[in-house]
C-alpha positions, 0 to 999 in steps of 0.5 A: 725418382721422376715417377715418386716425384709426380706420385708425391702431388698426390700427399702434396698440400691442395695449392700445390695440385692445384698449382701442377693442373694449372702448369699443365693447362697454361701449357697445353690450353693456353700454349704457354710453356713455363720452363722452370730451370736451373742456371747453367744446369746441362740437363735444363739446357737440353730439355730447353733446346728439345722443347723449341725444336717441338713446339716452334715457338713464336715468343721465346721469353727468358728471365733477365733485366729486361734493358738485356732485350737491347743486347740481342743482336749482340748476344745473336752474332754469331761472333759472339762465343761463351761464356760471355756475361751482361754486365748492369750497374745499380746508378747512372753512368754519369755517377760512375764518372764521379766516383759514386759507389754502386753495385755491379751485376753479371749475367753470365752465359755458358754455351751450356746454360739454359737461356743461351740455348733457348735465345739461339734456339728462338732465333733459330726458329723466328721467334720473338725474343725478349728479357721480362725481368726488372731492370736491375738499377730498380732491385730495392735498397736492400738488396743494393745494399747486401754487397755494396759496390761488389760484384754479384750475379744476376741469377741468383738461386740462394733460395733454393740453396737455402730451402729447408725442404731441399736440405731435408730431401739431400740428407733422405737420398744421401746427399751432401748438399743440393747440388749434389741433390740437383745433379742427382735428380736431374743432370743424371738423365741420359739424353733420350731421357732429356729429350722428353722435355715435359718430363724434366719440365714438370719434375723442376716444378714439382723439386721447386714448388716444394721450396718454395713453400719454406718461404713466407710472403713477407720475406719474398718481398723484402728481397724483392722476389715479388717484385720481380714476378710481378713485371715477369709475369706482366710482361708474360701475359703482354706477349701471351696475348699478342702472340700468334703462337707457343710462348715459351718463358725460360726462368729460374725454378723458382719462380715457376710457382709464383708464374703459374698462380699470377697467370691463371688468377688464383687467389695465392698469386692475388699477391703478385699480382696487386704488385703491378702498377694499375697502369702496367710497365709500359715499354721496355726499359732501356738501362744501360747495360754491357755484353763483355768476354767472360771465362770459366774462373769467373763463372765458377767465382761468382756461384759464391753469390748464387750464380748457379751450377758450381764446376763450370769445366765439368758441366761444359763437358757433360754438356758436350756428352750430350751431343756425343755418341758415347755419351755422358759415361764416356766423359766421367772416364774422360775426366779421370783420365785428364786430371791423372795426366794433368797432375802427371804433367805438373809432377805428381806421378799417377799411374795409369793403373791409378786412372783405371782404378778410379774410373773403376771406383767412380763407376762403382759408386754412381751404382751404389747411388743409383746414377746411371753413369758417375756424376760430379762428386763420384768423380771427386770422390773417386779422385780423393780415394784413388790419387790422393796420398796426402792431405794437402794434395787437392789444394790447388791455392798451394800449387800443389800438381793434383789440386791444379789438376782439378781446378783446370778440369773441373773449373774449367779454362774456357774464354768467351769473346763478344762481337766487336762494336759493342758499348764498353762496360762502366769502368771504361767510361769510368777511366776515360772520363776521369783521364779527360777531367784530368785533362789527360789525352786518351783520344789515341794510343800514343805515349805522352809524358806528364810532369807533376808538382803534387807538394805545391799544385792541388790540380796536380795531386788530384793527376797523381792520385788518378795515375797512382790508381791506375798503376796499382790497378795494373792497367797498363796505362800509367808509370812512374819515371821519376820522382817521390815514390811514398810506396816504393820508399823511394826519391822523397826528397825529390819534389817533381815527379814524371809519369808516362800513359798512353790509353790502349786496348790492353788498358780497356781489356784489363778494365773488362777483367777487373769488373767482376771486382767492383763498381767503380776504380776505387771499388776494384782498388778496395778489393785489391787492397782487401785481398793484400791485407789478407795475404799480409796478415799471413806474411806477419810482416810490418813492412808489408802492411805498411806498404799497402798502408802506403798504397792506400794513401797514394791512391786516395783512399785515406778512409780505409785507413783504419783497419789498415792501422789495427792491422799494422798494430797486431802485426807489430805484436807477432813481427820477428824481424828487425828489418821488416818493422824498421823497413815499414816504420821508416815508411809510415814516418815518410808518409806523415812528413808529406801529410799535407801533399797527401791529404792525411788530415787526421789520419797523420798522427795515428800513423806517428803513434804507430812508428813510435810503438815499432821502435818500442818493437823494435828495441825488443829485438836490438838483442837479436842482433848479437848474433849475427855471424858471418852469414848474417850480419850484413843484413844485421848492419844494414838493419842498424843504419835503417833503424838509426835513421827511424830514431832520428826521424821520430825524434825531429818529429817531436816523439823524444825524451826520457822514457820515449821509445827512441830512448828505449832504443838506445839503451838496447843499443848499448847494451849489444855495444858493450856486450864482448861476446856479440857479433864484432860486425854488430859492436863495431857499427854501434861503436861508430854510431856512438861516437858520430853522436858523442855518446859513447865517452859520456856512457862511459863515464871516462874522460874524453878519448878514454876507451874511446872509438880509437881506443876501441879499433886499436885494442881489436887490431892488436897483435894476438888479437883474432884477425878476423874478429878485427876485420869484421869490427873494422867493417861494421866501422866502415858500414855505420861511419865510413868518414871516420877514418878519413876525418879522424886522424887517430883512426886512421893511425890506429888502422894502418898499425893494426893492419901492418902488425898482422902476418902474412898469412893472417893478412892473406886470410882476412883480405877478401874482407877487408876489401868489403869493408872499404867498398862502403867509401865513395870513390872520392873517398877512395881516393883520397884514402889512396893518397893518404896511403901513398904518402905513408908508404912513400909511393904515388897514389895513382900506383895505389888508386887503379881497377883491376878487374879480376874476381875475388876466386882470381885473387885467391889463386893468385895468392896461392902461385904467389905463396908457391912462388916464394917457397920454390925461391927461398929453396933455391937461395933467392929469397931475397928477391921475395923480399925485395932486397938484396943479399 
């Protein structure tokens, strides 16, 4: 394939030869090596290394905002290990601090990138070392604005990827995509081969010159792509003329061109070069920049940006082939062989007969596509022929063993580490200032205690709001002790609330971790709250994107609301659970009662109006209550408490009246009540409910007490009446309104006859729920039904009144010795004594 691509300058346009002459005499009049690669690309990274190691340069150039160039001892230290990334901020750090949004950058380093191994290989050989591309904070408005405060990469080949040529040549030769061209053309080159750099050299630039053509001026321009080649090839020239030696520049393929034709003055580089300033760049920028650890995951995250080779587990691995005896056909082998085990070891069972099957297969098809050894989507192919069994079995989002499998081999797991003593990457600064504004202490690690009046003290809202971010981020640096909980649901009738924090390394290691999401604190909390919301949407659950609604608020981002709200609207449309929209309707209405705490302005009564449709959802599922069984109706029971409290909030929060939604509700409420054949659980508490709110006689149009609450408990204690019917009516009484039978002396009468008419056994079978239904009283409650229970029975209430720790499973043992007990005395002529009296 290299001798067609060298063969092909002679049917390529006339800018194009004339272009390859001028690459060849840079390099061999002038001593200027223009090494075109392709990020994180094996194959470029060996060709870079046999190239220092031959010419002994005196100036190793490589392309990256050149403030980077004040990072060199700290990328040069030995202590410093890939994968590793320099991470820039489009503003300036006191903008940071207040909260502006910018966009973040990564340049990332593998052990195996192309750069890496020319700025150790320059080192190594006392060369000149130097970043000769713009500072990032000058990439124009345009390109800022693509992503806002998101992190993107630095080495961006999105023109490669996107290039007419590229697409057309990957379909001629069989290719799925240009990656898999890339690796066909280049990285399937045995390692002898590599080391004959300029053959690799010139066949990057004759692959990326052909791109480039699909790309007009104007374009390269609004990107800022000629910008950029403009300063690169400045600073190129700087160093040329100044240098005692070889030059060797090592930037992304693209670019080549647009180098060559700027340096040697041809008229088609007349472009770039009438964008340097007539006075040129002056000294190098000095933009703040931070060396932070990074790993493969990101790495292999960020190609979504353009950040280079995709897989960084596997090229990691051909990189080492490389510099391995058994070279790079070895480790296809090897990489079948991990991902069987790796997916053995999780449960998925492949045999050895399998691994060996796909080595076999693997090698087949790299022949077929006349590669040397298999390449990446050989393996990949190879792994679906031969170990696939199901379709969802590569999906590692699903945990399935195969696809994790995969993921770790391919994606890698490698974790870089960066010399102590370097600057702190933005978000640190970020934290560190605003605790200190706050006049929060992070001069040490020791754990300090806050206490907040948020309702009251604006100071102190703007320190819950700092803390309640920080906690959601998960730094590890804040927790809530006590006080109203607007997300949890929980203590909002307290008014102080109690934090504690303490500023540590792990807060500054969490920070470094969540910088690849954003800019800023609130940049990373938005994309955390995106990614919920889209976990959300598929849950279809209210009270979860109520949640994040209530997330969203605490944390001061009241401008995201929106979208949060429509989310919660379509929700409510497809929620089939009764709990969840209660649970999150509930929420939303405690968050617009502290709407003047929490700043709502006018986002409260959007939030109001979205509870009064919930209700409307929720009457339409009241029916869905009646069948409640045995399973079930605890959480039916407690699902009516919950929504009985919803409809008096909004109702005192104005939304009332004929036709409301409250109303709505309670039609659909009694409904289920008189309903005989729904859940006696369900129609008990809804019996109680009517009562406590003196509607259920008026419903019924009969006077008061007719078929009233003590009517209704004494018909379903009747004799003949279906015990545990009864028990269960009795405790969903007791679930809605425990008081009842304390405060209501009819209650309790008709409770106390009921139970005594019951027989022996039925009473013995309908125990275990009777003893539920009166754990709903408080113990003063309990107590007081004891005495009460004492003197109908004429005993001592503290005889009544005591614990006993033994277990339900106990209880029923017991009763069985004790039926056996009465059996073996009524058999014997002393079943008088069973029955306490005498013969």
């Amino acid at each position: 394939m290299a001798v067609a691509l060298r063969a092909a300058w002679g049917a390529a346009p006339p800018r194009l030869r004339q272009a390859a002459h001028d690459f060849a005499l840079l390099r061999e009049r002038d001593g200027v090596h223009l090494v075109g690669v392709r990020h994180h690309s094996p194959a470029c990274a060996v060709a870079v290394a046999a190239l220092v190691a031959e010419v002994r340069p005196s100036v190793v150039l490589v392309e990256g905002p050149e403030e980077y160039t004040r990072l060199l001892p700290a990328l040069l230290d030995e202590r410093t290990v890939p994968p590793v990334a320099v991470l820039s901020l489009a503003g300036d750090l006191a903008d940071a601090a207040g909260g502006g949004v910018r966009a973040a950058g990564f340049y990332p380093l593998a052990r195996y990138s192309p750069e890496w191994v020319a700025l150790r290989a320059g080192h190594a050989a006392g060369a000149e070392l130097a970043f000769v591309d713009s500072p990032w904070g000058e990439r124009t408005a345009e390109e800022d604005d693509e992503r806002g405060a998101a992190a993107r990469t630095v080495l961006a080949e999105r023109h490669l990827a996107h290039s007419r040529t590229v697409a057309r040549l990957a379909e001629r030769l069989g290719c799925r995509d240009h990656d898999e061209l890339w690796d066909h053309l280049f990285e399937a080159r045995e390692t002898a081969r590599l080391h004959d750099w300029r053959e690799l050299v010139d066949d990057v630039f004759a692959w990326a010159a052909l791109a480039r053509l699909d790309y007009e001026d104007e374009a390269l321009a609004a990107d800022g792509s000629l910008d950029r080649e403009a300063r690169m090839s400045a600073r190129v020239a700087e160093h040329a003329a100044r240098a005692d030696g070889p030059v060797v520049v090592v930037t992304g393929a693209f670019h080549t061109l647009a180098l060559v034709e700027a340096l040697v003055g041809s008229e088609h580089g007349a472009t770039v070069v009438a964008r340097r300033p007539a006075d040129g760049y002056g000294d190098l920028a000095d933009a703040p920049a931070w060396l932070v650890r990074y790993d493969d995951e990101r790495l292999d995250a960020l190609r979504g940006y353009g950040a280079g080779m995709p897989a960084p587990g596997y090229y990691d691995r051909l990189w080492a082939a490389h510099h391995d005896p058994a070279g790079p056909a070895a480790a296809a082998a090897g990489v079948l062989v991990d991902v069987g085990r790796g997916a053995s070891e999780r449960g998925a069972l492949v045999s050895v007969a399998q691994s060996q099957a796909a080595v076999e297969h693997a090698h087949r098809l790299a022949a077929l596509r006349e590669r040397p050894w298999p390449c990446r989507t050989d393996l990949l192919d190879a792994i679906t022929s031969c170990y696939v069994k199901d379709p969802d079995d590569l999906d590692a989002a699903g945990d399935r063993p195969l696809g994790l499998a995969v993921a770790e081999v391919f994606a890698g797991r490698a974790l870089g580490d960066v010399a102590p003593g370097g600057a702190a990457p933005p978000l640190v600064e970020e934290a560190r200032a605003r605790a200190r504004a706050l006049r929060l202490d992070v001069s040490d690690a020791v754990p300090r205690t806050v206490r907040l009046d948020a309702r009251r003290r604006a100071a102190h809202r703007d320190r819950r709001r700092f803390l309640a971010l920080c906690a959601f981020l998960e730094l590890g640096f804040a927790r809530r002790v006590s006080g109203p909980d607007h997300v949890a649901g929980r203590g909002l009738g307290l008014v102080l609330e109690e934090w504690t924090y303490a500023w540590t390394p792990l807060v500054e290691a969490r920070l470094v971790e969540l910088s690849h999401r954003g800019a800023t604190l609130e940049a990373v909390a938005v994309a955390l709250l995106d990614d919920a919301r889209d976990r959300a949407r598929e849950e279809r659950s209210s009270d979860a994107v109520a949640r994040l609604v209530a997330q969203c608020v605490v944390v001061g981002l009241p401008e995201r609301l929106p979208p949060l709200v429509a989310l919660v609207r379509s929700t409510l449309d497809v929620d089939p659970s009764l709990a969840s929209v209660v649970a999150g309707m509930r929420r939303l209405v405690a968050l617009w009662r502290a709407r003047v705490e929490l700043e709502l302005g006018d986002h409260a009564e959007a939030l109001l109006d979205l509870a009064e449709q919930g209700l409307a959802t929720a009457a339409y599922l009241v029916p869905d209550l009646a069948a409640a069984d045995a399973t079930t109706q605890d959480d039916a029971l407690a699902s009516l408490v919950a929504l009985r409290s919803l409809v008096r909030d909004v109702r005192g929060a104005g939304r009332d009246g004929p036709g409301s939604a409250a109303a709505t509700v309670g039609q659909a409420l009694a409904l289920v009540r008189e309903d005989a054949d729904a859940s006696p659980a369900v129609r008990g508490a809804l019996t109680a409910f009517a009562a406590v709110d003196d509607e259920l006689d008026d419903e019924l149009g009969g006077e008061p007490g007719d078929r009233g609450l003590v009517e209704r408990v004494r018909a379903q204690l009747a004799p003949g009446a279906d015990p545990v019917a009864a028990t269960a009516f009795l405790g969903g009484v007791l679930r809605a309104a425990p008081d009842l039978l304390l405060h209501t002396p009819e209650m309790f009468d008709a409770v106390d006859e009921g139970l005594r008419g019951l027989d022996e056994d039925a009473f013995r079978a309908v125990l275990p729920d009777l003893r539920r239904a009166f754990t709903w009283l408080r113990p003063t409650e309990t107590h007081r039904l004891a005495e009460r229970v004492a003197a109908r029975t004429g005993t001592r209430a503290d005889a009544l009144d005591r614990r006993v720790h033994v277990s339900e499973d106990d209880l029923r043992a017991a009763l069985v010795v004790e039926r056996e007990l009465v059996a073996v005395l009524e058999r014997d002529g002393l079943g008088a004594w069973a029955r306490g009296s005498a013969s």
